[in-house]
Rosetta silent file (secondary structure, phi, psi, omega in degrees, C-alpha in Angstrom):
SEQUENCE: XXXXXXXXXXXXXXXXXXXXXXXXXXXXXXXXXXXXXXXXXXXXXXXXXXXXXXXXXXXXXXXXXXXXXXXXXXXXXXXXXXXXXXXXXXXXXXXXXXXXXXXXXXXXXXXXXXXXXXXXXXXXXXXXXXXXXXXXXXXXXXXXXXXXXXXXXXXXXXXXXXXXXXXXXXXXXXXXX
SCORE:     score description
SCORE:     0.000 S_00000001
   1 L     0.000  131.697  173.022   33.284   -2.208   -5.914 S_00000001
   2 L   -71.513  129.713  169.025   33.354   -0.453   -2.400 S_00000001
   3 L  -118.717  123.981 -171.103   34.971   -2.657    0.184 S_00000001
   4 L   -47.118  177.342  172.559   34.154   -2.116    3.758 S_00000001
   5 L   -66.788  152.753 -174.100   37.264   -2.339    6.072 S_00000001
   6 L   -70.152  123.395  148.459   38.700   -6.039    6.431 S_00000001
   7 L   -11.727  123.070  151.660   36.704   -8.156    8.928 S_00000001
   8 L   -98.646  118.390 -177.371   39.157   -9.141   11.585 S_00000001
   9 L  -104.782  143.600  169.320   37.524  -12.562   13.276 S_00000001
  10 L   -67.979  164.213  158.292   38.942  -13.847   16.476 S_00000001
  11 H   -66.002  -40.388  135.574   39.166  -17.560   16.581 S_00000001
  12 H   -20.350  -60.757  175.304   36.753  -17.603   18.815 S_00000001
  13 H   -66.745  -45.819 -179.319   34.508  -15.878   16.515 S_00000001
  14 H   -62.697  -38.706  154.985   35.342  -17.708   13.620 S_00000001
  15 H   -47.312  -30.413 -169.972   34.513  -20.900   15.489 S_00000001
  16 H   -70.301  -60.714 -177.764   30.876  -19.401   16.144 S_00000001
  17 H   -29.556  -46.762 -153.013   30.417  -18.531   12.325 S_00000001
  18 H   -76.678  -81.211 -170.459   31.521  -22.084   10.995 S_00000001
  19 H   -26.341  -63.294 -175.980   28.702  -23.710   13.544 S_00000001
  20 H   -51.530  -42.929  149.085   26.663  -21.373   12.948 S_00000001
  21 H   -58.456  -46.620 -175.041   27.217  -22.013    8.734 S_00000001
  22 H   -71.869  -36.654 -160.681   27.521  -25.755    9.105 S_00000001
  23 L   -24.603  162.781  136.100   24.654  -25.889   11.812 S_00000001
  24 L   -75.430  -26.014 -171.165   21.749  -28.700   10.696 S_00000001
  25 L   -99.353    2.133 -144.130   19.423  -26.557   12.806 S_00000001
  26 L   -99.388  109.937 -172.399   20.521  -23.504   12.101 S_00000001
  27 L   -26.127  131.605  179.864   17.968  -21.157   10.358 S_00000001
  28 H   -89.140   12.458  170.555   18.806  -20.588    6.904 S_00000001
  29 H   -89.628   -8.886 -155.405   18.779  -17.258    6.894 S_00000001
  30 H   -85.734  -49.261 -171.658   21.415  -17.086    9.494 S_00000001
  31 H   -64.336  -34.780  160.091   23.662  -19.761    7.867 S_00000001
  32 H   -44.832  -55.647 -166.265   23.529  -17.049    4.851 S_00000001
  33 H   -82.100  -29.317  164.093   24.465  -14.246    6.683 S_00000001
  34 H   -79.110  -14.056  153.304   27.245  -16.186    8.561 S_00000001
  35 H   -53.256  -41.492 -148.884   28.490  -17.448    5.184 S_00000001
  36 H   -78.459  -90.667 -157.415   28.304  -13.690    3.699 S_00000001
  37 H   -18.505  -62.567 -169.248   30.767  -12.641    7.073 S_00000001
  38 H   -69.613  -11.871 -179.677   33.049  -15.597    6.950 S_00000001
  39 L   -95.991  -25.182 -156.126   33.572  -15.113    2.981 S_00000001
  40 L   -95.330  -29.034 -160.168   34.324  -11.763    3.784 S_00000001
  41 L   -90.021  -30.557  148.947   36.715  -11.816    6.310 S_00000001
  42 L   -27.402  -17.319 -165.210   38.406  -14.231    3.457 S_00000001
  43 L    87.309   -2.978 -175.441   38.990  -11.496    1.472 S_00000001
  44 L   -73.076  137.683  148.469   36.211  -11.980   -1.049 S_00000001
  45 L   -37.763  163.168  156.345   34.542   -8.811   -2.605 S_00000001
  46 H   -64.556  -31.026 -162.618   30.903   -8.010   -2.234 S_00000001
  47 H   -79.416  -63.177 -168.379   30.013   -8.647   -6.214 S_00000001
  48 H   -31.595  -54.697 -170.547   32.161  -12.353   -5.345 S_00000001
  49 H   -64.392  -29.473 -171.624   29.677  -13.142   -2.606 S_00000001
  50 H   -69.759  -31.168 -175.309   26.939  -11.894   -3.810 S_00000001
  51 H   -65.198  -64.322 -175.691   27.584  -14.068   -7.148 S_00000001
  52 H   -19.311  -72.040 -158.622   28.764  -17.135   -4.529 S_00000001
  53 L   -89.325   18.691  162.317   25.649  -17.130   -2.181 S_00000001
  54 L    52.882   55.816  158.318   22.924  -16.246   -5.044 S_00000001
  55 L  -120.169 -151.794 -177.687   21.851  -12.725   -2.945 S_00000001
  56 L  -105.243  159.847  165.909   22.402   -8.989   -3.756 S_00000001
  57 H   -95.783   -7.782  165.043   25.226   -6.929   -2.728 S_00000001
  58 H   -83.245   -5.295  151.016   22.678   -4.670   -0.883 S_00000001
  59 H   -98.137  -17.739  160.151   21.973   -7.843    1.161 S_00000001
  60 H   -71.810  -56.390 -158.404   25.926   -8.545    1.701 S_00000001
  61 H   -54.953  -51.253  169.543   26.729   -5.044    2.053 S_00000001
  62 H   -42.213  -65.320  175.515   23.593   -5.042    5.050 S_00000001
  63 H   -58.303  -55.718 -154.711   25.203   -8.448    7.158 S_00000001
  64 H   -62.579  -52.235 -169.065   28.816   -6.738    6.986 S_00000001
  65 H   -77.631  -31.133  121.573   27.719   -3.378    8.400 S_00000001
  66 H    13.361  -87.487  178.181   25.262   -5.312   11.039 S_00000001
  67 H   -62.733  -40.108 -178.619   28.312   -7.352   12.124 S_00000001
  68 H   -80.501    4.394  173.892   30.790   -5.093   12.116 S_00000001
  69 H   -88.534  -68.209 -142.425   28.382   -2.717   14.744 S_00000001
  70 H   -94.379  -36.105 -173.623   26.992   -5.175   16.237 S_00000001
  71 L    95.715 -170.464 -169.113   28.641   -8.631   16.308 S_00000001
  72 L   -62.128  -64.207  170.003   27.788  -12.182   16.301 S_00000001
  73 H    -8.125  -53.526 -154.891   24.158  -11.106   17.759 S_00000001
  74 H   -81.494  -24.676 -171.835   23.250   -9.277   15.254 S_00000001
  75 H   -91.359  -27.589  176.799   23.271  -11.491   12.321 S_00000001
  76 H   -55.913  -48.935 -164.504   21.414  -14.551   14.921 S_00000001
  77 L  -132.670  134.077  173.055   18.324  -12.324   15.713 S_00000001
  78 L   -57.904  166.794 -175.467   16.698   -9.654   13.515 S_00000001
  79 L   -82.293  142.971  156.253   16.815   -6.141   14.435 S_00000001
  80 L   -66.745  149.142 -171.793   13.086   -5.208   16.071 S_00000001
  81 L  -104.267  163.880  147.951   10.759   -3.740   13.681 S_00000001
  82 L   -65.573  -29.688  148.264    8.106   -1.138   14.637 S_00000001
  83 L    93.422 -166.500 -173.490    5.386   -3.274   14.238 S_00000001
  84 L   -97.566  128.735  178.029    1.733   -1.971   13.311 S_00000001
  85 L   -99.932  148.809 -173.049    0.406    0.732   14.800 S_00000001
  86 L   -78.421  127.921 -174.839   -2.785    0.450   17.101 S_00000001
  87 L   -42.106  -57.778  176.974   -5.843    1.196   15.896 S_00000001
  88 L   -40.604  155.117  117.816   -7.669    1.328   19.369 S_00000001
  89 L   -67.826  152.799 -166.329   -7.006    4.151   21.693 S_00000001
  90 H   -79.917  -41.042  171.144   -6.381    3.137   25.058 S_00000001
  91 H   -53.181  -33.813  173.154   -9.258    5.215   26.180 S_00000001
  92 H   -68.529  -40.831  157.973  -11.455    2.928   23.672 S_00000001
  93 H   -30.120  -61.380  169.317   -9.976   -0.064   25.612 S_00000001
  94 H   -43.868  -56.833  151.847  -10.940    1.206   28.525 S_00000001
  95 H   -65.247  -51.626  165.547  -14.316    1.531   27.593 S_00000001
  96 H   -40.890 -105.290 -162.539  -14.390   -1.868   26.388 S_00000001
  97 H    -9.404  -82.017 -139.052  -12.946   -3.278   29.817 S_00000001
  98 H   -74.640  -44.525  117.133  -15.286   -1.017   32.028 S_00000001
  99 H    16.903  -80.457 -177.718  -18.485   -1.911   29.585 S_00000001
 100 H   -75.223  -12.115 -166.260  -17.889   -5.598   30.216 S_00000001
 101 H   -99.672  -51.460 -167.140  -17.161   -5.546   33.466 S_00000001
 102 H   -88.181   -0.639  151.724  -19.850   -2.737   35.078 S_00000001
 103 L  -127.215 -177.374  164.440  -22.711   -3.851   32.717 S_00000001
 104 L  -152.676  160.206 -160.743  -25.121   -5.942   30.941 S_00000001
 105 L   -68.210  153.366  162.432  -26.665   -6.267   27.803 S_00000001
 106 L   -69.783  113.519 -179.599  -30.891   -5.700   27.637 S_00000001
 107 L    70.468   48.333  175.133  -32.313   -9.618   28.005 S_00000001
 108 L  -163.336  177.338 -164.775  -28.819  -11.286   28.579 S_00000001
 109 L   -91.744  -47.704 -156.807  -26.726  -12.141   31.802 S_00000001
 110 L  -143.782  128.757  168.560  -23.438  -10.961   30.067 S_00000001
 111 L   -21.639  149.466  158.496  -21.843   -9.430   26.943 S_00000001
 112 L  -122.693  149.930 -179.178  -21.104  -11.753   24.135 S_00000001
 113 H   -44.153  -66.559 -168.672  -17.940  -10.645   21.901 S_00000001
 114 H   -48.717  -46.446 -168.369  -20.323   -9.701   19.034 S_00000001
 115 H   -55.846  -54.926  166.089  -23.007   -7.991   21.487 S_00000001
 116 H   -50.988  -39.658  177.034  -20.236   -5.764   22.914 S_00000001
 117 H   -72.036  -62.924 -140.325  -18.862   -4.786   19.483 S_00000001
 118 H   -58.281  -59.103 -169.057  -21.902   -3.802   17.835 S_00000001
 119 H   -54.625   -9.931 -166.304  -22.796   -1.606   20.966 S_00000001
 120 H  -110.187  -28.510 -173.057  -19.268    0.090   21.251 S_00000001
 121 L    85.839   28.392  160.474  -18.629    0.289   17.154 S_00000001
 122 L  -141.353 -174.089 -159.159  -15.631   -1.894   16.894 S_00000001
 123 L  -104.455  177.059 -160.863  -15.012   -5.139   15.758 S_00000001
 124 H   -62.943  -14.373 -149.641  -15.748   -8.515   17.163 S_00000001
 125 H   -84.663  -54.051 -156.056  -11.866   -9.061   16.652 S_00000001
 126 H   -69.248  -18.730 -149.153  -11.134   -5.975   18.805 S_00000001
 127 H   -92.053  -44.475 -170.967  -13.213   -7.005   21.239 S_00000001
 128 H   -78.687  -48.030  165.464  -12.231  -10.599   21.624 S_00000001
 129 H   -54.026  -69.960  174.974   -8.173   -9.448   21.914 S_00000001
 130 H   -78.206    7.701  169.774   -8.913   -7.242   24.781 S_00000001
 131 H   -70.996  -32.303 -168.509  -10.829   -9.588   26.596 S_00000001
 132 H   -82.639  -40.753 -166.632   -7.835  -12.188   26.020 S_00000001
 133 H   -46.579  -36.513 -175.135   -5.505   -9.070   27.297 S_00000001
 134 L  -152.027   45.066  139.731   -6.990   -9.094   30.901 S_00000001
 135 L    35.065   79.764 -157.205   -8.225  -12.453   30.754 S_00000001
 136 L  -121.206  140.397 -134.928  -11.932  -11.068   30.969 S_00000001
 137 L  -177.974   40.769 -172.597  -14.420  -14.110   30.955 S_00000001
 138 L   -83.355    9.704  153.625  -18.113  -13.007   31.535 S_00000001
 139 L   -58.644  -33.484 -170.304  -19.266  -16.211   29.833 S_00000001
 140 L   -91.458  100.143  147.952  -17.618  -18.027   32.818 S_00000001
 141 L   -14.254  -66.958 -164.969  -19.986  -18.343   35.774 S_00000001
 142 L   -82.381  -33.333  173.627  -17.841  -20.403   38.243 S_00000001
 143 L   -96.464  -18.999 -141.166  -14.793  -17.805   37.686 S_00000001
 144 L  -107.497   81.647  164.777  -15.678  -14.500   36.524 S_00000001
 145 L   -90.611  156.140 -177.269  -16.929  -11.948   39.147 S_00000001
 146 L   -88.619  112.201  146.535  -17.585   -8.268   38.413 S_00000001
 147 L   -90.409  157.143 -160.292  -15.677   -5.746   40.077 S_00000001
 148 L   -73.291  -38.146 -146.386  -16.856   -1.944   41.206 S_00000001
 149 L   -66.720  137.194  162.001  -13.848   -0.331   41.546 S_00000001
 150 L   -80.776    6.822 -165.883  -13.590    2.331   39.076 S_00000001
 151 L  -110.385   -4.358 -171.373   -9.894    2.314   38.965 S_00000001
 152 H   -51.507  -42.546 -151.475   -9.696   -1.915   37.801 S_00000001
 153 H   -89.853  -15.126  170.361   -8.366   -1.598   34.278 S_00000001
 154 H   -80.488  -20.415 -166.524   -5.313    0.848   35.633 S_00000001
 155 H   -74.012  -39.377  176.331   -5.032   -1.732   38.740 S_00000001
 156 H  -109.488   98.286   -4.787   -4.666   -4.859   36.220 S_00000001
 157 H     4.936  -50.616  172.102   -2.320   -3.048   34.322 S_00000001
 158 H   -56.774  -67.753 -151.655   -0.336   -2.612   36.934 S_00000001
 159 H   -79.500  -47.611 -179.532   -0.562   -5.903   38.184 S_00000001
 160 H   -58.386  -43.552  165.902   -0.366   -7.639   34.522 S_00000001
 161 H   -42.182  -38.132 -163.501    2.606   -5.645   34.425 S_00000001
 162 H   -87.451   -5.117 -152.189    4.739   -6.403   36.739 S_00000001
 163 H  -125.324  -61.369 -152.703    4.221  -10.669   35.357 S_00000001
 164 H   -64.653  -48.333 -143.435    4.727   -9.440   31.835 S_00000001
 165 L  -116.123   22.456 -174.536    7.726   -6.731   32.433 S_00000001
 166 L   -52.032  141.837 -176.225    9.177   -7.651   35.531 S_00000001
 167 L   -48.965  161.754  177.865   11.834   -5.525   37.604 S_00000001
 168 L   -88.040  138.108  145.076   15.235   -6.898   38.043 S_00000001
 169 L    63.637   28.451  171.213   15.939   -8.578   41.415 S_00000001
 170 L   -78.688  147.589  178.866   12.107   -7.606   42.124 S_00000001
 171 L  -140.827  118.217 -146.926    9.872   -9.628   44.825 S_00000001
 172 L  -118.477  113.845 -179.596    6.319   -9.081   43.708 S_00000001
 173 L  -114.613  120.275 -173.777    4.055  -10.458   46.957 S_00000001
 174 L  -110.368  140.601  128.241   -0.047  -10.578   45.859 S_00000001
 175 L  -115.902  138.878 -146.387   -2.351  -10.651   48.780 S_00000001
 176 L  -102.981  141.086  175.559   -5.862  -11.486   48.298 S_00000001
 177 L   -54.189    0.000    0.000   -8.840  -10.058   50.568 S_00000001
């Protein structure tokens, strides 16, 4: 069996691991991966642990090389995935926004989710997301006014930005007409 180079843990470190094994709250995927470290830097093989903690050695072998790049971090919180990629085009978005905002349906006050999909060719789903996205509301009377400006959906972008993604040591001042 290949054995990576020996762990060295700090005391410090070794303190985190134990909590972090021992924890009551402690995720159990976590307490696993801080077991597979803390067995390791023991001197145990891969095939021991993997027999020990009832994994793989391609799931020991994974936490070891993790931790030794990476550290304690790395074994607390997964690595980001890539996620799904989106169907929409932002130009289809766009039309959606500028749609709901700059029109109205034949015999109705205001779009409905469904009314708006059918007419655009996406789904009710799609429809319903960006609406939640820029917190779009043409159902709502007492809040919801339409604005002109052809530039709104880059303008609340902008603005939704800066609240989502903010700058460090940023001072973000809104005035209102």
């Amino acid at each position: 069996m290949k054995k990576l180079t020996q762990i060295q843990l700090s005391s410090e470190g070794k303190k985190v691991l134990i909590k972090l094994a021992k924890g009551r709250n402690t995720a159990q995927k976590v307490v696993l991966r801080a077991q597979i470290i803390l067995a390791y830097s023991e001197g145990k093989t891969q095939e021991e642990i993997s027999v020990k903690l009832s994994t793989n050695r391609r799931t020991v072998g994974k936490w070891l090389r993790r931790y030794n790049q990476y550290g304690v971090e790395s074994i607390i919180k997964d690595a980001p995935r890539r996620g799904r990629i989106p169907m929409i085009t932002e130009a289809k978005e766009k039309q959606i926004v500028e749609t709901t905002l700059q029109t109205k349906p034949k015999g109705a006050t205001h779009w409905s989710t469904r009314t708006l999909a059918v007419h655009l060719g996406v789904s009710k789903m799609t429809t319903q997301r960006i609406w939640k996205k820029y917190n779009l509301k043409p159902y709502s009377v007492k809040n919801f006014k339409i604005s002109n400006d052809k530039n709104f959906v880059e303008k609340v972008k902008d603005v939704v930005g800066l609240y989502l993604n903010p700058p460090e040591k940023a001072l973000v001042i809104s005035v209102d007409e």
